[in-house]
N, C-alpha and C positions, 0 to 999 in steps of 0.2 A: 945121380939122376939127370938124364938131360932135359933141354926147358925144349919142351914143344910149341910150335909157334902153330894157329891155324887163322885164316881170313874169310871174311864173311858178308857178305852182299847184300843185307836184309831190309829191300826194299829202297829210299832214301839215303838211309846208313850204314856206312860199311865200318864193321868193329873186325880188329887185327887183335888177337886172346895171346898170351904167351902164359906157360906155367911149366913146371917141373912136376907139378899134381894132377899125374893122368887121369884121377876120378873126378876131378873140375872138367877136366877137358872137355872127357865123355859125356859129363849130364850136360853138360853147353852145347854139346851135339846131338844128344837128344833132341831138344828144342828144336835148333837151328841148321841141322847137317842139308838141309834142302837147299841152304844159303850159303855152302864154300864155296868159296872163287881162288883165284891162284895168288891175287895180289889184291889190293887196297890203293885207295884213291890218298892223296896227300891230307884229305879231310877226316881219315879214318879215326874214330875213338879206340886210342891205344891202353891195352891193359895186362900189367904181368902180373901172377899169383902165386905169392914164394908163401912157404910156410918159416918158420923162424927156422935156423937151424938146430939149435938147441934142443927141438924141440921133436920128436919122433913123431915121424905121422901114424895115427888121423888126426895127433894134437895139436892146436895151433900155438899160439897165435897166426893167422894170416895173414899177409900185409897185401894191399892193393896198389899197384905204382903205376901210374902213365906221366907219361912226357906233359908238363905244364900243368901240370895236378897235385896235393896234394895228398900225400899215402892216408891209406884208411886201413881199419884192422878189422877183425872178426875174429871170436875165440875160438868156436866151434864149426867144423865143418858143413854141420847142417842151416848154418849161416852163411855160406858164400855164396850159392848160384843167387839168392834173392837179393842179397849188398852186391853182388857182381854186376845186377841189372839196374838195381840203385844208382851203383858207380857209372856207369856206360851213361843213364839217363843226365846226368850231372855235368858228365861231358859234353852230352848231345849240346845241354843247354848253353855252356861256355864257349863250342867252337864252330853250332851249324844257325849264327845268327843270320846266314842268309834267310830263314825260315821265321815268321812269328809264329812262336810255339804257344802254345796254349793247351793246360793240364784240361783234358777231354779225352773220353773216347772220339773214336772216330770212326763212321759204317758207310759204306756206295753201295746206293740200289738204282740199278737202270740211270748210269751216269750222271747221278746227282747225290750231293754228301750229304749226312748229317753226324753234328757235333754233339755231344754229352760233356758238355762241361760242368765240374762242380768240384767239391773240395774230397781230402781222402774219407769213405764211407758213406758218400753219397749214393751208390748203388752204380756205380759206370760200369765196370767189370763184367757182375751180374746181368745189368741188362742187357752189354752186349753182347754176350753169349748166347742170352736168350734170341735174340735176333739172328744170331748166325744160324740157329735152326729154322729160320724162318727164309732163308735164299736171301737173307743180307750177306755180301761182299765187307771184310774185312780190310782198315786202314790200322786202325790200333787203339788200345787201351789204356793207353797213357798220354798221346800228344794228338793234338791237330797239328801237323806241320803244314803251313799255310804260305803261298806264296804273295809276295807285299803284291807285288805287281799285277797278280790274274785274280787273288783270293783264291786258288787252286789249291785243294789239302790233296799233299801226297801220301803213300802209304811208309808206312815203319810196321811191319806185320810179327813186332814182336808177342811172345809168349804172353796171356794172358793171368795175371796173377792174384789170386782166387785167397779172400780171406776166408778164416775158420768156419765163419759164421755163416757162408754160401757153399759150405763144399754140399751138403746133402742138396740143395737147390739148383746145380750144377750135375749133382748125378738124375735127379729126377726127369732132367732133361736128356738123358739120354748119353750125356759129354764124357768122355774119359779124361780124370785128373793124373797126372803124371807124376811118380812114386806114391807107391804105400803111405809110405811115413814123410808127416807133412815139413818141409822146412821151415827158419823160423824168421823172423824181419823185426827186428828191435820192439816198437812199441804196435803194430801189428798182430804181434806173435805168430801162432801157425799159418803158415799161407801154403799153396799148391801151386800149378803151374798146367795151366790149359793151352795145348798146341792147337791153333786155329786150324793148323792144316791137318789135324784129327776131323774138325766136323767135316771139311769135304777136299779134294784137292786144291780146286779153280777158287777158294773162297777168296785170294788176297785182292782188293778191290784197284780201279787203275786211280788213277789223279781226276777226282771231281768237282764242280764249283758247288760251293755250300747252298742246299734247299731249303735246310731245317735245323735249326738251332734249338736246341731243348735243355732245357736246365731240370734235373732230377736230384729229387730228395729221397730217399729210403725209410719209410716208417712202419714198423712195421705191426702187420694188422691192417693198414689203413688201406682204405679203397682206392684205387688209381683215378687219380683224378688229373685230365691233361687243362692249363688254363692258359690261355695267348695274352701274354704283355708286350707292352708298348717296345715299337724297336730301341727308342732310347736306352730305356732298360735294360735289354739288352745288350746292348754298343756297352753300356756302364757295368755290367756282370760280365762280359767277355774280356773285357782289360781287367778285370780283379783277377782272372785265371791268368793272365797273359805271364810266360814266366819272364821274357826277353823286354819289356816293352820300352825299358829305358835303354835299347842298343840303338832305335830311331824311331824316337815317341812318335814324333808329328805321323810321320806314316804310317806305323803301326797303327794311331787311332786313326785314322781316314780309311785307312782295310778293315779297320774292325765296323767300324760304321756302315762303310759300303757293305761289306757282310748282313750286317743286323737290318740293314736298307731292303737289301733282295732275297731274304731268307725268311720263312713262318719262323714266330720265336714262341716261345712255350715258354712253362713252369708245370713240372710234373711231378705230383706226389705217388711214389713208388710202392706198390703193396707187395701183392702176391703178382709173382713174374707171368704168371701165362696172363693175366686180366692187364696188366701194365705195358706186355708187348702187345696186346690187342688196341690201346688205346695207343701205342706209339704208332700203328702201323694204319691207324684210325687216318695220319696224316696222308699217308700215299696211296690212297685207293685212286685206282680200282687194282692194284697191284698187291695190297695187303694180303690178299689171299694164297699166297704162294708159298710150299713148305717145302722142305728136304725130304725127299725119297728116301 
């Protein structure tokens, strides 16, 4: 088998894939094929995907390898594309410390951000899906990449990755989940994979300064209820997400303050998704009105 190499442009990050397992290759380009490029920057997150050989495919073990990283495994193949974006994320965090990353969604409406930070299960995914239907612009589902200097979050437009427990709340809305049969992510379990650029083409959003900070909780049953805390607060829950913050504390927390400084900040209790993006979008009127044809 030869190892396929393919590179990828997606957004801030450019990820270089190497494998010998052309069914890796191709669901990675399912996601991402809108994102080849010919080559890769010297900052690329590198990743090759051998299966052992001993071992006949579809069976694994898998091994993950990139330059400066240590190898990871996966037994089953419906384990890799979700450990593949694990891995890639892991990288991100080890090698684009130009960026204060911070675990958040991230959406631009009418050249202004807002952030979803919160811990895994807090509802980030789901709501921002829900917002994509709503003619929110797409940054991402897993990081604010944030620049120290401007507070500029840029976009990473990667795949959105949908637990068990939101796929029917995901189809209600109208979204296509990508495969049938859901993949699985260690303590997770089934997850799915939402291509933003299924809900429209133009959705990936450009580089905006942060307007709105929201911190969201998922309970479920419970009514949405949006409540403004002090920016302190704030400044202090945005470095609890921060993944990078000890690569240059001092600045990182002066960005994260100037942030929490110029930004509405919230605490939102997450119910039912259409009542919860009504009360998120409660923030930017007179524009909340605005839906996907």
């Amino acid at each position: 088998m030869s190892n396929r190499q393919y590179h990828f442009s997606i957004g801030v990050i450019d990820v270089s894939l190497h494998s010998t397992c052309d069914r890796f290759i191709q669901e990675y380009l399912s996601l991402y094929a809108p994102y080849v490029c010919s080559a890769c920057g010297h900052e690329a997150v590198d990743v090759d995907i051998q299966p052992r050989r001993r071992y006949p495919w579809p069976r694994g073990p898998y091994t993950f390898r990139s330059t400066n990283a240590p190898d990871f495994q996966v037994l089953r193949h419906h384990e890799v594309l979700p450990h593949l974006e694990w891995y890639i994320n892991w990288q991100i965090i080890q090698k684009r410390c130009e960026y204060i990353q911070l675990h958040a969604s991230s959406l631009e409406l009418d050249g202004q951000a807002m952030i979803l930070p919160g811990d895994p299960g807090s509802g980030k995914s789901t709501l921002t899906a829900g917002l994509l239907t709503r003619g929110w612009s797409y940054l991402c589902d897993e990081f604010a990449l944030i620049d120290p200097w401007t507070s500029t979050i840029h976009p990473y437009p990667r795949a959105l990755c949908i637990k068990e427990p939101s796929f029917a709340v995901i189809r209600r809305l109208g979204l296509p989940l990508r495969r049938r049969t859901p993949y699985h992510k260690a303590t997770k379990g089934p997850v799915a994979f939402l291509n933003p650029l299924d809900v429209r083409e133009d959705i990936v959003g450009r580089p905006s300064p942060v307007r709105w900070v929201v911190f969201p909780r998922y309970v479920p049953g419970a009514k949405a209820i949006l409540r403004p805390i002090a920016r302190s607060q704030a400044a202090y829950l945005l470095a609890k997400q921060c993944f990078n913050i000890r690569v240059n504390q001092q600045q990182t927390l002066r960005t994260l303050a100037a942030i929490a400084r110029g930004a509405d900040c919230y605490q939102l209790t997450a119910g039912d998704i259409h009542a919860t993006c009504d009360q998120v979008e409660s923030l930017t009127c007179p524009v909340a009105s605005r839906k996907v044809g």
